[in-house]
NUBA-364031 format. One record per residue (C-alpha): chain; x, y, z; residue in three letters; residue number from 1. Coordinates in Angstrom, 3 decimals. Layout:
N
ROVO | mol | xx | yy | zz | type | seq
ROVO | A | X | Y | Z | ALA | NUM
...
END
This chain:
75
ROVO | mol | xx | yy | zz | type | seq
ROVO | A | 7.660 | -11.781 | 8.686 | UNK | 1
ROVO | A | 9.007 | -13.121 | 11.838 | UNK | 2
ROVO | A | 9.475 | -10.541 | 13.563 | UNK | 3
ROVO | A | 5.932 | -9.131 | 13.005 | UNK | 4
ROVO | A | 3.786 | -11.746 | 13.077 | UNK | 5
ROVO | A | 3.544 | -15.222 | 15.135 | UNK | 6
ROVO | A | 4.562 | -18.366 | 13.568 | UNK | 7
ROVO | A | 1.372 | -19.470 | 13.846 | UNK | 8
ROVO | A | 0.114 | -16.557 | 12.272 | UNK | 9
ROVO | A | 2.646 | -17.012 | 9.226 | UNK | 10
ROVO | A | 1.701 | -20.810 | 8.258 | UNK | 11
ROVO | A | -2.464 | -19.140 | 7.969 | UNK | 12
ROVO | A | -1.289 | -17.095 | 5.192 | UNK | 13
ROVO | A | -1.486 | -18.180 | 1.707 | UNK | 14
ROVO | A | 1.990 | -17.366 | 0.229 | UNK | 15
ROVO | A | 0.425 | -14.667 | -2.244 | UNK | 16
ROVO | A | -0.337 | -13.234 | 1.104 | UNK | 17
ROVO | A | 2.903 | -13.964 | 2.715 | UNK | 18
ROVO | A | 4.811 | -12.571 | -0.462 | UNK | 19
ROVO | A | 2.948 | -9.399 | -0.057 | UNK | 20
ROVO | A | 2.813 | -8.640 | 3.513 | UNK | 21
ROVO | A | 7.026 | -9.212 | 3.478 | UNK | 22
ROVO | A | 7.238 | -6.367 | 0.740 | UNK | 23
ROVO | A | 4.709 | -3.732 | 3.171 | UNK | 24
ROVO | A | 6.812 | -4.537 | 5.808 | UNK | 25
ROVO | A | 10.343 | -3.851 | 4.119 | UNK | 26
ROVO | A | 8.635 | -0.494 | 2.547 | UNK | 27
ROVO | A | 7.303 | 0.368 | 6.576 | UNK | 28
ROVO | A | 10.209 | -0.390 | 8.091 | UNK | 29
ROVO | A | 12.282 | 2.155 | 5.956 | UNK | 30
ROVO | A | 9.784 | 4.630 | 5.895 | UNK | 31
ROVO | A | 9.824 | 7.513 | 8.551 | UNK | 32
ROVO | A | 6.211 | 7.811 | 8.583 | UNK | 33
ROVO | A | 2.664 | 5.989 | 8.061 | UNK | 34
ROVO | A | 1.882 | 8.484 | 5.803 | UNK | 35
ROVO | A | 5.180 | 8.121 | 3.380 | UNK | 36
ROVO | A | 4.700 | 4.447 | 3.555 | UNK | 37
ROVO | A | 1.300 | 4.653 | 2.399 | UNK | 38
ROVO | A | 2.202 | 7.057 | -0.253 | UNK | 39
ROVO | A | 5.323 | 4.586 | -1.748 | UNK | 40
ROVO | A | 2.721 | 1.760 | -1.609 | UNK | 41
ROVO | A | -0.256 | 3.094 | -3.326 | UNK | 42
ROVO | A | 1.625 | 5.483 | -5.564 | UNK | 43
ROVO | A | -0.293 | 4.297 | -8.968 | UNK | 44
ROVO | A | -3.788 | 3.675 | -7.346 | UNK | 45
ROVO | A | -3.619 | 6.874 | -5.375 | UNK | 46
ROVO | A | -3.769 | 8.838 | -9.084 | UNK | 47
ROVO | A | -6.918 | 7.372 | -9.792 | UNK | 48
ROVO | A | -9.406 | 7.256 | -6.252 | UNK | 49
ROVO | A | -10.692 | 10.539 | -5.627 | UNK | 50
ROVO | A | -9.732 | 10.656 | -1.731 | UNK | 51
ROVO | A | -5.519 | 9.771 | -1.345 | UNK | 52
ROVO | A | -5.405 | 8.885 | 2.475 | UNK | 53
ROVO | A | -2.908 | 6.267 | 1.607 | UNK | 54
ROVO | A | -1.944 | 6.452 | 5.243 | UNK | 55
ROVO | A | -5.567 | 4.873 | 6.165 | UNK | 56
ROVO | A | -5.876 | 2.834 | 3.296 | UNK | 57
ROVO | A | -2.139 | 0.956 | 4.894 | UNK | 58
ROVO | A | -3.714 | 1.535 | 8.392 | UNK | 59
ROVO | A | -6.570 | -0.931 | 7.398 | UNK | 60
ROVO | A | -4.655 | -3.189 | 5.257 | UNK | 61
ROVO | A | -2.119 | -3.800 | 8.170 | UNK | 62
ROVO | A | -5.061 | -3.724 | 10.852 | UNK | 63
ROVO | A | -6.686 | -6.904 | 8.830 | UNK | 64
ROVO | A | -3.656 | -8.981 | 9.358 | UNK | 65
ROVO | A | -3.633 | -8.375 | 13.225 | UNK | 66
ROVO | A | -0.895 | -5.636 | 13.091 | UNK | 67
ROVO | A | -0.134 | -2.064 | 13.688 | UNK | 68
ROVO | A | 2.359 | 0.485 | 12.232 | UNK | 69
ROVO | A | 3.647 | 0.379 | 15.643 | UNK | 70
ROVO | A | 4.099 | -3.319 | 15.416 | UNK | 71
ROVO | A | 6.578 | -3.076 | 12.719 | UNK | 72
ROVO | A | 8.647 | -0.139 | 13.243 | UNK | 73
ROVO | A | 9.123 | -1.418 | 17.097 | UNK | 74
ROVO | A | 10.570 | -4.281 | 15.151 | UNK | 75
END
């Protein structure tokens, strides 16, 4: 998480949170795309919600931790 995220940042986090956020970052960061990320992250959930932007849906989860999909592939 390092590399994404300030130490500072880090010790905020609740380890469920930190546990989590480190597994959407190793899925980004060998993605090619938002969109392909998204879609290996939410692929049970996406079955059942009637609208599958799982590119948003990662867009907003990363967005409410301070980062960008930018932020981690520059990584």
């Amino acid at each position: 998480l390092s590399s994404v995220l300030s130490a500072d940042a880090i010790a905020d986090l609740d380890l469920f949170d930190r546990l989590q956020l480190a597994g959407v970052v190793e899925v980004a960061k060998r993605s090619p795309s938002l969109s392909d990320a998204g879609r290996a992250l939410f692929a049970s959930s996406r079955a059942k919600r009637s609208s599958t932007n799982d590119a948003d849906r990662l867009r907003k989860y990363l967005a409410r931790l301070g980062l960008t999909w930018h932020n981690i592939r520059a990584q």
